[in-house]
N, CA, C and O atoms as CSV, one atom per row, in Angstrom:
chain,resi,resn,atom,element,x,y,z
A,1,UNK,N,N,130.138,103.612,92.867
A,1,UNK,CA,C,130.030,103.911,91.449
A,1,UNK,C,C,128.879,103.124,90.855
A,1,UNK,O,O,128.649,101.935,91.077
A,2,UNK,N,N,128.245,103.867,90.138
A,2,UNK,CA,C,126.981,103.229,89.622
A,2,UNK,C,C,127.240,102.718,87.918
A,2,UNK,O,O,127.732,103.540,87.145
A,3,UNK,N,N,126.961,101.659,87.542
A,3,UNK,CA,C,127.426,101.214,86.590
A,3,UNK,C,C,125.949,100.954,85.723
A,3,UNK,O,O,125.023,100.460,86.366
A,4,UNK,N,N,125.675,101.370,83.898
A,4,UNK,CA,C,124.850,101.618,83.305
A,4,UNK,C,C,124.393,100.208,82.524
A,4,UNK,O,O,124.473,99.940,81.325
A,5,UNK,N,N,124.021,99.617,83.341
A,5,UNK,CA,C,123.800,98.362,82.353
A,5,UNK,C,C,122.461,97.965,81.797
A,5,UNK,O,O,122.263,96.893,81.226
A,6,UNK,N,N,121.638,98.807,81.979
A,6,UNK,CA,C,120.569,98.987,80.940
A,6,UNK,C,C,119.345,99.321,82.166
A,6,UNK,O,O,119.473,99.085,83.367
A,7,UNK,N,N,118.302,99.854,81.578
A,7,UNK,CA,C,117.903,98.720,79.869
A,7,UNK,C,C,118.213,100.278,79.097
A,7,UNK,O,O,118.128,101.495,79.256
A,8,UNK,N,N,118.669,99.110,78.073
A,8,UNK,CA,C,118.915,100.466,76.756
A,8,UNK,C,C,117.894,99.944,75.797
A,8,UNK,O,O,117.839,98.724,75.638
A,9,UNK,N,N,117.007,100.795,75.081
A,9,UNK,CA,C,115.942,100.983,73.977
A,9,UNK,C,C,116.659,100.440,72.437
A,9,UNK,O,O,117.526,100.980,71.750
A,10,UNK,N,N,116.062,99.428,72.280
A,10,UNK,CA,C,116.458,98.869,70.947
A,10,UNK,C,C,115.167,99.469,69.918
A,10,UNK,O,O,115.562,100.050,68.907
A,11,UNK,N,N,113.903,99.383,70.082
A,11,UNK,CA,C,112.956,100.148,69.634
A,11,UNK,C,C,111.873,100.593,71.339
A,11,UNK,O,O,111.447,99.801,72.180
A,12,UNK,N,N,111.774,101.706,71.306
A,12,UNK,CA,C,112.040,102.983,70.116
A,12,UNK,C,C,113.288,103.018,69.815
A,12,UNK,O,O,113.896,102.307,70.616
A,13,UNK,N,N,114.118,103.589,68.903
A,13,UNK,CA,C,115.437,104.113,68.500
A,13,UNK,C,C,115.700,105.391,68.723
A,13,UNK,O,O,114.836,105.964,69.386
A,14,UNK,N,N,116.708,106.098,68.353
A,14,UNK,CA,C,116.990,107.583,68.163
A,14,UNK,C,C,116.834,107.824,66.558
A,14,UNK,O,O,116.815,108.938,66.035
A,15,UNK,N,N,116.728,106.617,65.891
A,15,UNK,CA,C,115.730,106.895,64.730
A,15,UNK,C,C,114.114,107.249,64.823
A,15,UNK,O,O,113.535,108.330,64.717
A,16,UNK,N,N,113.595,105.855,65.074
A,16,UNK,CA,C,112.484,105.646,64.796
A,16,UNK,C,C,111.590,106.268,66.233
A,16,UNK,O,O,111.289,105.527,67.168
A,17,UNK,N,N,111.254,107.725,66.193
A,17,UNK,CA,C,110.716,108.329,67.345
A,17,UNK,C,C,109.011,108.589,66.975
A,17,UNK,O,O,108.250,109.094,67.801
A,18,UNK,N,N,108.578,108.161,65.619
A,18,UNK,CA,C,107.069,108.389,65.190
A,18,UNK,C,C,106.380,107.279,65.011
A,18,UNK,O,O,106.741,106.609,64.044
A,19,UNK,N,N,105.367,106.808,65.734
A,19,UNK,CA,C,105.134,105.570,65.975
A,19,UNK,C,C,103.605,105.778,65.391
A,19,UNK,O,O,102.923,106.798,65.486
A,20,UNK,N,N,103.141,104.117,64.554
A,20,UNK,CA,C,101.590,104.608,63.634
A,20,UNK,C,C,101.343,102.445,63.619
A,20,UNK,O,O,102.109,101.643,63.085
A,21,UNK,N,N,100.334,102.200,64.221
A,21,UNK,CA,C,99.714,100.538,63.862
A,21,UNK,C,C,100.554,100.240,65.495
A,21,UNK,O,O,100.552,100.738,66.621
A,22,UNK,N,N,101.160,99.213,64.825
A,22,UNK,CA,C,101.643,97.825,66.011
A,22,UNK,C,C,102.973,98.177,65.874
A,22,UNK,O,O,103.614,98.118,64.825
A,23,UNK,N,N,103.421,98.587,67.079
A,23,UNK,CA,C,104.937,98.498,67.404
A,23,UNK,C,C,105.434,97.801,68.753
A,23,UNK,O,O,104.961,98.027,69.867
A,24,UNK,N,N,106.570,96.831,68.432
A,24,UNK,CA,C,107.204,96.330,69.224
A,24,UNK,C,C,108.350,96.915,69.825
A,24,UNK,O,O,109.409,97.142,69.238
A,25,UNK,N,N,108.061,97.187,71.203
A,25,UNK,CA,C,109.313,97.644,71.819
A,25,UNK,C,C,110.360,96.517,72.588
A,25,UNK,O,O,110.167,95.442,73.157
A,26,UNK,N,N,111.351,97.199,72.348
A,26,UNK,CA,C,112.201,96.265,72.697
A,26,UNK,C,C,113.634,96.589,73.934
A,26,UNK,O,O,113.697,97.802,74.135
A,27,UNK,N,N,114.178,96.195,74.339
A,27,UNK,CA,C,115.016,96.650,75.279
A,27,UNK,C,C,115.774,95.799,75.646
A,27,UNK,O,O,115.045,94.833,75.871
A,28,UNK,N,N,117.314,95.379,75.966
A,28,UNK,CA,C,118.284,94.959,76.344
A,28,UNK,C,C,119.084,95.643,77.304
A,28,UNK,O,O,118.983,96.831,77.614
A,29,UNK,N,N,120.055,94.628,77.846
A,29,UNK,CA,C,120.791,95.197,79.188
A,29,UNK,C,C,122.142,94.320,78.693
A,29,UNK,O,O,122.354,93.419,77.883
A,30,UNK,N,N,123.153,95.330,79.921
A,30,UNK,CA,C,124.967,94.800,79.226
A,30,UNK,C,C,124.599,93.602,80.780
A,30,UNK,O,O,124.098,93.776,81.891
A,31,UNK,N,N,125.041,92.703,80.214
A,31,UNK,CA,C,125.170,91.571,81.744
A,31,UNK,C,C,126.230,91.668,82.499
A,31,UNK,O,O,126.171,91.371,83.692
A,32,UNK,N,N,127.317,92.084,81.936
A,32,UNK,CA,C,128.656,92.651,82.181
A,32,UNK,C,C,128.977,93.532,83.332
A,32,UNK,O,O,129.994,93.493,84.024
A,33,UNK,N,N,127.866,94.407,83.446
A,33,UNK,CA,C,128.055,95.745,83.566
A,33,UNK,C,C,126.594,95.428,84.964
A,33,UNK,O,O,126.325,96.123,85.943
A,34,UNK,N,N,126.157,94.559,84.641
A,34,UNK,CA,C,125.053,94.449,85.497
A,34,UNK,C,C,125.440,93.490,86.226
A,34,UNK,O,O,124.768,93.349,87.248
A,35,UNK,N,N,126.437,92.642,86.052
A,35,UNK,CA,C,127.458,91.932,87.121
A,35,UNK,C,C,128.536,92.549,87.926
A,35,UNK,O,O,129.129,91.864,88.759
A,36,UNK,N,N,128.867,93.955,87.712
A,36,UNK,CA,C,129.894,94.983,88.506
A,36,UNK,C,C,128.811,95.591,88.882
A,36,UNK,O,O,128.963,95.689,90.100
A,37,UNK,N,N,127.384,96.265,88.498
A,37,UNK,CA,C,126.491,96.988,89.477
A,37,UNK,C,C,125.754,96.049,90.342
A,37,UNK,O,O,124.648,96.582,90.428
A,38,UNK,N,N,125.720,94.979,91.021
A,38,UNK,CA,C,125.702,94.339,92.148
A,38,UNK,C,C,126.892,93.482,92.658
A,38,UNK,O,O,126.518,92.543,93.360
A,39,UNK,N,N,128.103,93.565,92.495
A,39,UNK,CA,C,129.310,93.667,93.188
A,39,UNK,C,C,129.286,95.246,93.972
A,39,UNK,O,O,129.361,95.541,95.165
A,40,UNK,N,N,129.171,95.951,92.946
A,40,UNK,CA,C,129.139,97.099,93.682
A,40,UNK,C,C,128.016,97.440,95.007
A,40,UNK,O,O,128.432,97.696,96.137
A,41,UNK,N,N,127.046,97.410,94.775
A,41,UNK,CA,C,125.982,97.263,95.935
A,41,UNK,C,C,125.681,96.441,96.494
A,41,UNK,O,O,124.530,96.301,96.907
A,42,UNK,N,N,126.786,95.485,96.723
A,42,UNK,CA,C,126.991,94.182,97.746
A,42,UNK,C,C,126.128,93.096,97.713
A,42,UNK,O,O,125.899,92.260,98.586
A,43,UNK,N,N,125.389,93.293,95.870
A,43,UNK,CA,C,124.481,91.982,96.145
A,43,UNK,C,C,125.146,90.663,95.303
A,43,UNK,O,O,124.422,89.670,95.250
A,44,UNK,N,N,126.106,90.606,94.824
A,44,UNK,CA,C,126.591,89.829,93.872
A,44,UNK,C,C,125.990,88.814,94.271
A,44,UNK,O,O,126.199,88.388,95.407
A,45,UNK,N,N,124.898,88.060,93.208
A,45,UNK,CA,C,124.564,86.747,93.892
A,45,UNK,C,C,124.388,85.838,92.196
A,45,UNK,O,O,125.069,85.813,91.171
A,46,UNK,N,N,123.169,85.223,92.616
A,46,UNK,CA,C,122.248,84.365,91.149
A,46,UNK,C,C,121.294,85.114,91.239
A,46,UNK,O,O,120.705,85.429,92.273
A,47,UNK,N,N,120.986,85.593,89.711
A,47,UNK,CA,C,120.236,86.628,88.855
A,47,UNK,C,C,119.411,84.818,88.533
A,47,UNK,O,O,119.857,83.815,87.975
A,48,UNK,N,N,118.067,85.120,89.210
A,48,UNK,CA,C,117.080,84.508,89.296
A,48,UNK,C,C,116.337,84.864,88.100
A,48,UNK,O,O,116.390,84.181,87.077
A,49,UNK,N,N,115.481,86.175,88.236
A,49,UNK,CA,C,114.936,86.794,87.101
A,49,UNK,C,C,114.878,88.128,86.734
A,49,UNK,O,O,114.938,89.062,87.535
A,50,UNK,N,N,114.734,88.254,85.252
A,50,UNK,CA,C,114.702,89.597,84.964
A,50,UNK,C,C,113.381,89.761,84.216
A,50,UNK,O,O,112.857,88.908,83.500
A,51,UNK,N,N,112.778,91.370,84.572
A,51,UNK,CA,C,111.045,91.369,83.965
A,51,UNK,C,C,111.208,92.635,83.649
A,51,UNK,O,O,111.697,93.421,84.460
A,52,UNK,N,N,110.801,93.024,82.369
A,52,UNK,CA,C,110.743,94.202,82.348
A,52,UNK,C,C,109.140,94.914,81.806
A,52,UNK,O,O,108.596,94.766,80.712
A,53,UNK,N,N,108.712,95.627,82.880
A,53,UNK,CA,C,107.442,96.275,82.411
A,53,UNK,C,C,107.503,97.419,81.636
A,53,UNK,O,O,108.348,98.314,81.659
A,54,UNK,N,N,106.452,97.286,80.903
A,54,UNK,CA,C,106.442,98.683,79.519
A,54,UNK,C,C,105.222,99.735,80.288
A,54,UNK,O,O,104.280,99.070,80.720
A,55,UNK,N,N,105.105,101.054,80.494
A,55,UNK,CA,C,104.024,101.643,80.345
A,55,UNK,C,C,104.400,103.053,79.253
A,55,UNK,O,O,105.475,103.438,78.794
A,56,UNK,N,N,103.034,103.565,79.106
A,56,UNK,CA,C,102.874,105.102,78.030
A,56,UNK,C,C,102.667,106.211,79.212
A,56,UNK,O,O,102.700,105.904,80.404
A,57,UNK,N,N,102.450,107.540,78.733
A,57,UNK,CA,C,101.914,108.439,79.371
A,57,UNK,C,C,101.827,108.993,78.017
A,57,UNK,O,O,102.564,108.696,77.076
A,58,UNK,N,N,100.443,110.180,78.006
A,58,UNK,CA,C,101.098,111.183,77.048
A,58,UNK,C,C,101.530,112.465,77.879
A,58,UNK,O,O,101.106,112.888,78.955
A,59,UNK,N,N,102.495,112.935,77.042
A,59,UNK,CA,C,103.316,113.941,77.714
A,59,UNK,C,C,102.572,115.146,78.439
A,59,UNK,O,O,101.759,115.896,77.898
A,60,UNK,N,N,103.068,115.203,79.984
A,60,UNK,CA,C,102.780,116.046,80.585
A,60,UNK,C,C,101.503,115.744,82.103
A,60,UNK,O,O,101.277,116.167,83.236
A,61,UNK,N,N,101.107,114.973,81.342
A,61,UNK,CA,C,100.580,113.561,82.221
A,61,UNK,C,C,101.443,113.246,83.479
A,61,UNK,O,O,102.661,113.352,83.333
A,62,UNK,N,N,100.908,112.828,84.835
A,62,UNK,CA,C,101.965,112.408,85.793
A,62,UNK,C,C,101.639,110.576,85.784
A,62,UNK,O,O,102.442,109.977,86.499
A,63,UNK,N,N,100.877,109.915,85.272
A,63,UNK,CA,C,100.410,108.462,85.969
A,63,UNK,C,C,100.858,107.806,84.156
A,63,UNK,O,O,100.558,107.972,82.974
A,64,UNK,N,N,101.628,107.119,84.924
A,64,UNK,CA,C,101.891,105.692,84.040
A,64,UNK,C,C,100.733,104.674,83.537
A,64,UNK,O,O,100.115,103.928,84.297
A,65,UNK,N,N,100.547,104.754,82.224
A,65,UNK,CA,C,99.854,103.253,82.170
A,65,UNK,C,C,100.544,102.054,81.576
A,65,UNK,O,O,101.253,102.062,80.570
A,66,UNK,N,N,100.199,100.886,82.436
A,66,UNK,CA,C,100.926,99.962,81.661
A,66,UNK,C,C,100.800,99.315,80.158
A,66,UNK,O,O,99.666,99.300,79.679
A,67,UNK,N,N,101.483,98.975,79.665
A,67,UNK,CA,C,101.543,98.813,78.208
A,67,UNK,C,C,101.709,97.510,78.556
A,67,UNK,O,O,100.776,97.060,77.891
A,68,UNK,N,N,102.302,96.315,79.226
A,68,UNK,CA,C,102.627,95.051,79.353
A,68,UNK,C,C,103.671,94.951,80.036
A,68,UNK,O,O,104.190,95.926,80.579
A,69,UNK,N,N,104.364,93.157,80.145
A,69,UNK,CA,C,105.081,93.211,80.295
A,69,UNK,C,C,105.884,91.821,80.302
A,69,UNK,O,O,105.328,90.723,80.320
A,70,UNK,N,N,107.233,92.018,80.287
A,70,UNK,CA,C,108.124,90.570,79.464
A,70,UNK,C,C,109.336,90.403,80.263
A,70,UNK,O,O,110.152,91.269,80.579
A,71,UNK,N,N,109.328,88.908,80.596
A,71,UNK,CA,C,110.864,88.538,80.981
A,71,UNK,C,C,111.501,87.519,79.646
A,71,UNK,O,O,112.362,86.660,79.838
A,72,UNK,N,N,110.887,87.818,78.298
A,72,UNK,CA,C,111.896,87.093,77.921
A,72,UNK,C,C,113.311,87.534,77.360
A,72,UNK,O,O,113.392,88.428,76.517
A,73,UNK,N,N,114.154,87.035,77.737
A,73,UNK,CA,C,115.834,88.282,77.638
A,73,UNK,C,C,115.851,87.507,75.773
A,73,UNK,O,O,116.141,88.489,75.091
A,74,UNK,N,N,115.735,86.687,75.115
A,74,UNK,CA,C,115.745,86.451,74.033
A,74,UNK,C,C,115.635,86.607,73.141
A,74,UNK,O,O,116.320,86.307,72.164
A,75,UNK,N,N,114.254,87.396,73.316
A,75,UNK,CA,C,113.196,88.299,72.429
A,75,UNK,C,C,113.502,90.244,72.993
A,75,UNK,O,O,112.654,91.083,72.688
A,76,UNK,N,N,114.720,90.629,73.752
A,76,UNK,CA,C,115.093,91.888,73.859
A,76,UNK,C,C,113.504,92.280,74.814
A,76,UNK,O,O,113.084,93.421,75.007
A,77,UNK,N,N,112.905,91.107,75.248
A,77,UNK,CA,C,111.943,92.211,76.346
A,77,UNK,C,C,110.782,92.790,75.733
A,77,UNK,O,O,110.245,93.855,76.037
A,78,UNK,N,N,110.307,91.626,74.455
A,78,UNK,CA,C,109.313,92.568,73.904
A,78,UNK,C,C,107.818,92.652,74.053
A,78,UNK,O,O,107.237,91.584,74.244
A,79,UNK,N,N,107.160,93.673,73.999
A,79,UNK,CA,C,106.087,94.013,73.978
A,79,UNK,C,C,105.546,94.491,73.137
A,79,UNK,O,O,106.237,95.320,72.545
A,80,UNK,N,N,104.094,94.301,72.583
A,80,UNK,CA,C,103.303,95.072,71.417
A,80,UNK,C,C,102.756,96.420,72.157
A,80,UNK,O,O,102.522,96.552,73.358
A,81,UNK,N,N,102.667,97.037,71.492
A,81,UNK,CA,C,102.178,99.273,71.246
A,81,UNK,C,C,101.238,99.518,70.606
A,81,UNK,O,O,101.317,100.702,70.281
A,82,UNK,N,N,99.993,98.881,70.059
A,82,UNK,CA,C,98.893,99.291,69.448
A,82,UNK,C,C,98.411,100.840,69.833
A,82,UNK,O,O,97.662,101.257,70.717
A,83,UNK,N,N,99.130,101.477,68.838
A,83,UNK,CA,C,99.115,103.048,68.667
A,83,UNK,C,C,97.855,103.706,68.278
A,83,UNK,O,O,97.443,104.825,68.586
A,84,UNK,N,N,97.185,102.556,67.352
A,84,UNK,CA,C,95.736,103.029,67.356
A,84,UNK,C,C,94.845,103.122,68.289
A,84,UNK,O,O,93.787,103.600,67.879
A,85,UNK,N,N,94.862,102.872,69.294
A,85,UNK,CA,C,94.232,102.846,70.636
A,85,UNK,C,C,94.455,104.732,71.196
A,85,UNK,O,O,93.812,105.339,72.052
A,86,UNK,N,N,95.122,105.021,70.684
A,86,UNK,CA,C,95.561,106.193,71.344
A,86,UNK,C,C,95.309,107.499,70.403
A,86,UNK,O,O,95.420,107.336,69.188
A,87,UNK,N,N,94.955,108.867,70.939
A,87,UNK,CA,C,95.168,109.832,70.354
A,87,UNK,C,C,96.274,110.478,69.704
A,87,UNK,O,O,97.256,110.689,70.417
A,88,UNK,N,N,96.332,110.891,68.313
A,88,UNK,CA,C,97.911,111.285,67.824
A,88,UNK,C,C,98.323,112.776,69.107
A,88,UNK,O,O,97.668,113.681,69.625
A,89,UNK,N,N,99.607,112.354,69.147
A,89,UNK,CA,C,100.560,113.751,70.237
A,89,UNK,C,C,101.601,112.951,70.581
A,89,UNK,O,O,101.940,111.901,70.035
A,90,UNK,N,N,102.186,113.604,71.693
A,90,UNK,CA,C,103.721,113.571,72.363
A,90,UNK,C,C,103.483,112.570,73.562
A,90,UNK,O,O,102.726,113.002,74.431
A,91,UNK,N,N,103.972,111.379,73.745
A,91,UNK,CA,C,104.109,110.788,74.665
A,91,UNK,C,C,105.079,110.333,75.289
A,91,UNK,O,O,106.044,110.933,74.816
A,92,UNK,N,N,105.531,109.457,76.267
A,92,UNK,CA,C,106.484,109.268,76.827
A,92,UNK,C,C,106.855,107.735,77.128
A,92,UNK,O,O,105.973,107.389,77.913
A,93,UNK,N,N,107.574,106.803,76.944
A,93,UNK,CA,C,107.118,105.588,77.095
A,93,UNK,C,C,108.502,105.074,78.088
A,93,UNK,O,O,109.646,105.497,77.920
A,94,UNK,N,N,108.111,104.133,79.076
A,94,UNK,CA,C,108.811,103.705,80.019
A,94,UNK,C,C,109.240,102.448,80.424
A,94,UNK,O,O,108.433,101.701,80.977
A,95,UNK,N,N,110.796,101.979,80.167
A,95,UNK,CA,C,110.665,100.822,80.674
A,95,UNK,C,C,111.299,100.707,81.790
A,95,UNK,O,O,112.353,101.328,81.929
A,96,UNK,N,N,110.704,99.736,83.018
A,96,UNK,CA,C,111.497,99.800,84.055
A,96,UNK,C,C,111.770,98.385,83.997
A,96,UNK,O,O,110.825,97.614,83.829
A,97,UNK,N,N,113.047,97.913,84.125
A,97,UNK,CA,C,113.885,96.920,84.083
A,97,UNK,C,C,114.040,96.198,85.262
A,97,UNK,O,O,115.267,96.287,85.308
A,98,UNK,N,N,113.740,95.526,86.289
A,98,UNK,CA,C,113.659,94.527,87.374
A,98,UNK,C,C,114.846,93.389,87.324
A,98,UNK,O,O,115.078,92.558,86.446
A,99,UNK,N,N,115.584,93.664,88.700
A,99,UNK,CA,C,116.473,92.014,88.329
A,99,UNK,C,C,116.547,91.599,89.580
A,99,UNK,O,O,117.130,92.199,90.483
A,100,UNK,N,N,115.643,89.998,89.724
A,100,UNK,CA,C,115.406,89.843,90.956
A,100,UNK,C,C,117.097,88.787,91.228
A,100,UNK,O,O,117.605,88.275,90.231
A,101,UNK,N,N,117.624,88.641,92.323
A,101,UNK,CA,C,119.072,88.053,92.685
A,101,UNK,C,C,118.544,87.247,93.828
A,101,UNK,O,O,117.547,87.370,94.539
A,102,UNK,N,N,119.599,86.315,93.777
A,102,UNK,CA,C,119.509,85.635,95.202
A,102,UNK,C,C,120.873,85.630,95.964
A,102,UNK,O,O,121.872,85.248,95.355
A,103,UNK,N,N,120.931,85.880,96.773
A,103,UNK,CA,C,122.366,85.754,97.890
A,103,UNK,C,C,122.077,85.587,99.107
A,103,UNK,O,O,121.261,86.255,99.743
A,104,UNK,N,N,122.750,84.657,99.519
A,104,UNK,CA,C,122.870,83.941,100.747
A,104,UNK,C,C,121.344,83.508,101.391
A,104,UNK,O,O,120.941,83.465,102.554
A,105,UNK,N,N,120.811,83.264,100.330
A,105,UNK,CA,C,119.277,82.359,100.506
A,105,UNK,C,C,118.362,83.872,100.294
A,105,UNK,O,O,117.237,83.468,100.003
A,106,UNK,N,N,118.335,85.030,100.303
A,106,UNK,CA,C,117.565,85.850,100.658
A,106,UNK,C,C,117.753,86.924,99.507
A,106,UNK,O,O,118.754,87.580,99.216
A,107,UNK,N,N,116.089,86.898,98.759
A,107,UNK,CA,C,115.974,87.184,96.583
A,107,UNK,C,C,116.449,89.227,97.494
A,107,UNK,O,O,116.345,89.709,98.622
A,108,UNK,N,N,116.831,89.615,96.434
A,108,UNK,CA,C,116.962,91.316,96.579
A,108,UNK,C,C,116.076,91.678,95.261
A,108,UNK,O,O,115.623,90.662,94.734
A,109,UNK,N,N,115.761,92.769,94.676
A,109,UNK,CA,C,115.838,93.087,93.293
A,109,UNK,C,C,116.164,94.589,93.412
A,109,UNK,O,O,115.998,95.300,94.403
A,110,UNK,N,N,116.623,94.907,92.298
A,110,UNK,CA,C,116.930,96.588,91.902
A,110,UNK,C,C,116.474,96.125,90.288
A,110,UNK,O,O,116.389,95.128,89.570
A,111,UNK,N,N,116.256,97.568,90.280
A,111,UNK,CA,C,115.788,98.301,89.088
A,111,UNK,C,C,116.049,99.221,88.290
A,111,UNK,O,O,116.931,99.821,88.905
A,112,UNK,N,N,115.856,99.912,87.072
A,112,UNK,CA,C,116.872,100.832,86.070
A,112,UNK,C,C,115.634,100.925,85.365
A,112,UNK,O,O,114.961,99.982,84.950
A,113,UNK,N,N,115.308,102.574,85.232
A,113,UNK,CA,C,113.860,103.069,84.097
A,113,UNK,C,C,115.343,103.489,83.138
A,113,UNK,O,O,116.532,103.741,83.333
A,114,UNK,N,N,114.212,103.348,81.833
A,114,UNK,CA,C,114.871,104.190,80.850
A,114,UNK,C,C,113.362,105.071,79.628
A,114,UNK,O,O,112.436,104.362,79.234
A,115,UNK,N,N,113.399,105.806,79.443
A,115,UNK,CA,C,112.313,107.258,79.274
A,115,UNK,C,C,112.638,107.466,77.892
A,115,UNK,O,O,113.743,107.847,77.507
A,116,UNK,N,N,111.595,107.192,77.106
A,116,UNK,CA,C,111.896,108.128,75.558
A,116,UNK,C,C,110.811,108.957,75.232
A,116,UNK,O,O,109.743,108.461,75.591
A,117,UNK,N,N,110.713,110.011,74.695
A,117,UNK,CA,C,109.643,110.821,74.222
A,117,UNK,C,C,109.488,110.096,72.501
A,117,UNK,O,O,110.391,109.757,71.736
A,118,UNK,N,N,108.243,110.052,72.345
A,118,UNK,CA,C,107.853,109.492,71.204
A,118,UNK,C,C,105.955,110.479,70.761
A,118,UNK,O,O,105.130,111.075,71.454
A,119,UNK,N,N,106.054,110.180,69.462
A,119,UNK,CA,C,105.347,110.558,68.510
A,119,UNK,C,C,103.861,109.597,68.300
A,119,UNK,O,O,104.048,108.380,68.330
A,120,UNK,N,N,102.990,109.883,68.176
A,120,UNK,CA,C,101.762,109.212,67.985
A,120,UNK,C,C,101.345,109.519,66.757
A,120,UNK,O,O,100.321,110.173,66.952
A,121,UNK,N,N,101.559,109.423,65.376
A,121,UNK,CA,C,100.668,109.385,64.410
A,121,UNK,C,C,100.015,108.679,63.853
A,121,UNK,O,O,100.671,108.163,62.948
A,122,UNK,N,N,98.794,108.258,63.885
A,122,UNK,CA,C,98.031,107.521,63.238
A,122,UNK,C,C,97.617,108.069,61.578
A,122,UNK,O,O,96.867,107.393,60.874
């Protein structure tokens, strides 16, 4: 059983999908839930680190670019979006969530994307 423990999108929102200047994205994970999804896949160990990289695409696009990237769990994982850099349209923005573990001396990591379609207006 696969258990959903993030990353879930704090910004973007299921509000805020039109993005214009400097936006900070942000992202969190349940620890809870990310402590039963490595029980479950036999890695239960020490959660060493967690990093989560940001990239864009605009939609329809196959190649990721990176936008940055953050392990601080404090600050929800954030990164700046300077939207002016970009042409207004439909893009796609990606975070993939990294959690490196240690068990029985030897680091594992798994990973969890989470995908929002977003708005470019300048």
């Amino acid at each position: 059983m696969s258990y959903n423990w993030g990353p879930h999108y704090i910004v973007p929102s299921e509000v805020l999908k039109t993005f214009s200047g400097m936006v900070t994205l942000r992202e969190q994970l349940d620890e809870e839930l990310l402590e039963k999804e490595l029980e479950a896949l036999g890695l239960a160990g020490v959660v060493k680190r967690i990093v989560n990289p940001w990239y864009y695409r605009k939609k329809g696009n196959e190649t990721w670019i990176k936008i940055g990237e953050s392990d601080d769990k404090s600050e929800n994982f954030a990164v700046a979006l300077r939207t002016t850099d970009l042409e207004n349209g439909q893009y796609e923005v990606l975070g993939l969530m990294h959690v490196f573990v240690e068990k029985d001396k030897v680091e594992h990591t798994i990973a969890r994307e989470n995908v929002v379609e977003v708005t470019i207006e300048n």
